[in-house]
C-alpha positions as a printed Julia matrix, in Angstrom:
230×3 Matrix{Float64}:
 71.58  17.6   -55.86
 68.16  17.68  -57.01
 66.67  20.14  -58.92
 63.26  19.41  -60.33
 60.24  17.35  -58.55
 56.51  15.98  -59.33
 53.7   17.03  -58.23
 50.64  16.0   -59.88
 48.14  14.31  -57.24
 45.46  16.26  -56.4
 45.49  18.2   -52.46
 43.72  15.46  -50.39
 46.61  12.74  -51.36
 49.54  15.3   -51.29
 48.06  15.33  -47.41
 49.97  12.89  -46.77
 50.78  14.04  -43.15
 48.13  12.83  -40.19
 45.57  15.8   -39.05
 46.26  17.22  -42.0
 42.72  18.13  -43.55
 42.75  19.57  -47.56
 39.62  20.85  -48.79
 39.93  20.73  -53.07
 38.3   23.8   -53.7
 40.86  25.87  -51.91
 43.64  24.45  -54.3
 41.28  24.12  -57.29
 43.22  25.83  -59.82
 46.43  24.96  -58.71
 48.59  23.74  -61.44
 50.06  19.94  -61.78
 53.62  20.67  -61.68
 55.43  17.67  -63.85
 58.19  19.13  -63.98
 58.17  21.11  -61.05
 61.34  23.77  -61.02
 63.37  26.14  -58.53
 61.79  29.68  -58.49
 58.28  27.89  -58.88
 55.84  27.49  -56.14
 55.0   24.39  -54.86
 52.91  22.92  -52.16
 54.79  22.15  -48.74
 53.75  20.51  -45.68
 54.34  22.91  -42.52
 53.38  23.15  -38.9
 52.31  26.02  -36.78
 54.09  24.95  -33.5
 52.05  27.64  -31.32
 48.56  26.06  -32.73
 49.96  22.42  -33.64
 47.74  23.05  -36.9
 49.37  21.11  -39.83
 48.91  23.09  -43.36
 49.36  22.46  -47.01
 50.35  25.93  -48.71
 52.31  27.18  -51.86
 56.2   28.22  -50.89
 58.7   29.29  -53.64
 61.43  27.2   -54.29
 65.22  28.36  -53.31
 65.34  29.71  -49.63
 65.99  33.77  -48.74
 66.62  33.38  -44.61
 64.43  35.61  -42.91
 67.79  37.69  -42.17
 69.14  38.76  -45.62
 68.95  42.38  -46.55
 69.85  41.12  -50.31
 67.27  43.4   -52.44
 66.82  40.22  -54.45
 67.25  38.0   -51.53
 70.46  36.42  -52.44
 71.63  33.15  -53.6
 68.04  31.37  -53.23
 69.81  27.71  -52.43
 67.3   24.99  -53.83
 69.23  22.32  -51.78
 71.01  21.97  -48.1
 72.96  18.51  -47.19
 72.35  16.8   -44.19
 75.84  16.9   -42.97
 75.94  20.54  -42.72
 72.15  21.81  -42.57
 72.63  22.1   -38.6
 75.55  24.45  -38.59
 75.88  26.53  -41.87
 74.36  30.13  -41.02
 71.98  29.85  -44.12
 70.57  26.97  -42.81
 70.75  26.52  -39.76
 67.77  28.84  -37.53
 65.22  27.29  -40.3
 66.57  23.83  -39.68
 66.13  23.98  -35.69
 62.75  25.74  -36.34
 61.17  25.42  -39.53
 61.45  22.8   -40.52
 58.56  21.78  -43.37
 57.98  18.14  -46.17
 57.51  18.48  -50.0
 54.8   16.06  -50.89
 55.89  14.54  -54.7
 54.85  12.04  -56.78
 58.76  12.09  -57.55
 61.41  13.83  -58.72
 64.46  13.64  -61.59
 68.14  13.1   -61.87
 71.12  13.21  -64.58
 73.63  10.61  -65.3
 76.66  12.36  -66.26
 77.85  10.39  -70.1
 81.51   9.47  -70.05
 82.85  11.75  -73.1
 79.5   13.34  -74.07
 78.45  17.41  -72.92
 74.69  15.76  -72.85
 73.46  13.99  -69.14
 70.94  11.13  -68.84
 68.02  12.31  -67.35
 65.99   9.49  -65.06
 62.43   9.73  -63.25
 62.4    8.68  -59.65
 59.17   7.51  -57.54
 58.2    5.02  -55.66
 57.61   1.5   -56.58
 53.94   1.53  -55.43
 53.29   4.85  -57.51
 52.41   6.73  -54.63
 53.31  10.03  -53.42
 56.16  10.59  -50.89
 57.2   13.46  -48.6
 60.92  15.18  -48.67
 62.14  17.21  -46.2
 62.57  20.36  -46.14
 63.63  23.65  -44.51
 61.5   27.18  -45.21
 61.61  30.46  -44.59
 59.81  33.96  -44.19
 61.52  36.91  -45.79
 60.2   40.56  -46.12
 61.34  42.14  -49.45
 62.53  45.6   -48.35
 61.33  47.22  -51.3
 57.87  46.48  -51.69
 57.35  45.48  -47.74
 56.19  41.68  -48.86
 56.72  38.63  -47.16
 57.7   35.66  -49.49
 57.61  32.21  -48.15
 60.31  29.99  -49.51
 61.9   26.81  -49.01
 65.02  24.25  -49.84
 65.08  20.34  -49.85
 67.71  18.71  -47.54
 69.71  16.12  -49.42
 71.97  12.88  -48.39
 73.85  10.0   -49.98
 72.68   8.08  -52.23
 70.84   4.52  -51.82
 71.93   1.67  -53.86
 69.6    2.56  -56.78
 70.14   6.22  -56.82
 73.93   6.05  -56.37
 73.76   4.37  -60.1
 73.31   7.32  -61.59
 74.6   10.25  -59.01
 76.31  10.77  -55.37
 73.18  12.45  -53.4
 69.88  12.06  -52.98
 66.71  13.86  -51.2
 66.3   12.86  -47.77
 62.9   10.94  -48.21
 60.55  10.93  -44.8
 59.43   7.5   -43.66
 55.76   7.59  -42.79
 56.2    7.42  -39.44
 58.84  10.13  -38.99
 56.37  12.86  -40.71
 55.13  14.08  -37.23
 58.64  14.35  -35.61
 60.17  15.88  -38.72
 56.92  18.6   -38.17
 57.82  19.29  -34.21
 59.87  20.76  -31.93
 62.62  18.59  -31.63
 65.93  20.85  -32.56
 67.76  18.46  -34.09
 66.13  15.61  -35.52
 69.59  14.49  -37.43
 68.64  10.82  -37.42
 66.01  10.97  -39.73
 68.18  12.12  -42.67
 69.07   9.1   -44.54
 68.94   7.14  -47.6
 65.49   6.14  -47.89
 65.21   1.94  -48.93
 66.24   0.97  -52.67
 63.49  -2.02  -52.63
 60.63   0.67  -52.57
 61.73   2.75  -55.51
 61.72   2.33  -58.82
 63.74   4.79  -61.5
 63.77   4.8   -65.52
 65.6    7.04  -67.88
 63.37   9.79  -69.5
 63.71  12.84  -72.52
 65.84  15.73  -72.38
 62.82  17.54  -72.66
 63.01  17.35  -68.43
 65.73  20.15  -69.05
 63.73  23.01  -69.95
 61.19  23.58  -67.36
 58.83  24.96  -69.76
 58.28  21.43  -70.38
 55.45  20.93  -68.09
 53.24  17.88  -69.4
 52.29  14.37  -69.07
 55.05  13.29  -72.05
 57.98  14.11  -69.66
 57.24  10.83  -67.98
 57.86   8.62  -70.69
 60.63   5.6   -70.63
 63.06   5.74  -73.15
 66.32   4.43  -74.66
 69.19   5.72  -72.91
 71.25   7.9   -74.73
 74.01   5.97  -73.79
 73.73   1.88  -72.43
């Protein structure tokens, strides 16, 4: 599971794919997302594959396939796992064909408390402090009542590496650099590439509650703390 990411770099280093050119002004007023949340736009990473022409563009989190007739577009799923993204009817048209990357700076996680309601929140980035890509699956969906097309998308998830399976049993399938172009392409099944990404490069730390209202949007959410429970 993950449910909230960070996205705070400006365009030109969320472009973190190759041939992919951001100019600033077109994102100018886009808002830093630190505590970036599902039903929020965010910016994804896509490929036209009948121009090859690599784009950065807002998509709403929690994926409507292109075939639902849902008024409200059903379920939205923020997440699909790896094990089953290929074969599960939600999933699986976007996954052979659309498949995008969510550039973050990184992204959060709760430690479930042995006899306490309350969860440890942690941040999660990577050592270096730079940002990373996640993939992802998206989707085009025309809302039948007002004849729209929304633009959505879900993050694909996989066990955990030895620093994330600490603190929970899955994490985001993080890209290696040099898998960003074949994750983009035509290639129908690109399975391989969805695994734990290297503990040694990653760095986590526990954080404020505050992460659990996404309302709380700000620089503080970042913070180390005490955890709630050693």
């Amino acid at each position: 599971m993950c449910g909230r990411v960070i996205q705070i770099s400006l365009p030109f280093k969320l472009a973190i794919v190759r041939g992919l050119n951001v100019q600033n002004n077109r994102f100018s007023n886009y808002p830093r997302r630190y505590n970036g949340a599902p039903s929020q736009e965010l910016l994804v990473i896509r490929r036209n594959h009948n121009t090859g022409e690599v784009s950065l563009d807002p998509l709403r989190w929690g994926l409507v396939p292109y075939w639902s007739t849902d008024s409200k577009g059903g379920r939205k799923p923020i997440n699909a796992k790896a094990e089953t993204v290929a074969r599960l009817p939600m999933f699986r048209d976007a996954y052979a064909r659309r498949r995008c990357i969510l550039p973050v700076d990184g992204f959060f996680e709760w430690r479930a408390i042995k006899g306490l309601k309350a969860k440890q929140p942690f941040a999660i980035a990577m050592r270096d402090g730079s940002p990373f890509g996640i993939a992802g699956i998206w989707e085009n969906w025309n809302e039948p009542a007002s004849g729209e097309w929304q633009r959505t998308f879900a993050i694909i998830t996989v066990p955990p590496n030895d620093l994330l399976a600490q603190i929970h049993d899955r994490m985001p399938a993080i890209l290696g650099t040099a898998d960003y172009d074949r994750w983009l392409g035509d290639e129908s099944d690109p399975h391989d590439l969805l695994r734990p990404f290297p503990s040694e490069l990653m760095r986590m730390w526990p954080i404020s509650t505050r992460v659990n209202k996404p309302e709380n949007d700000d620089p503080s959410i970042l913070e180390p703390i005490t955890t709630l429970v050693a």
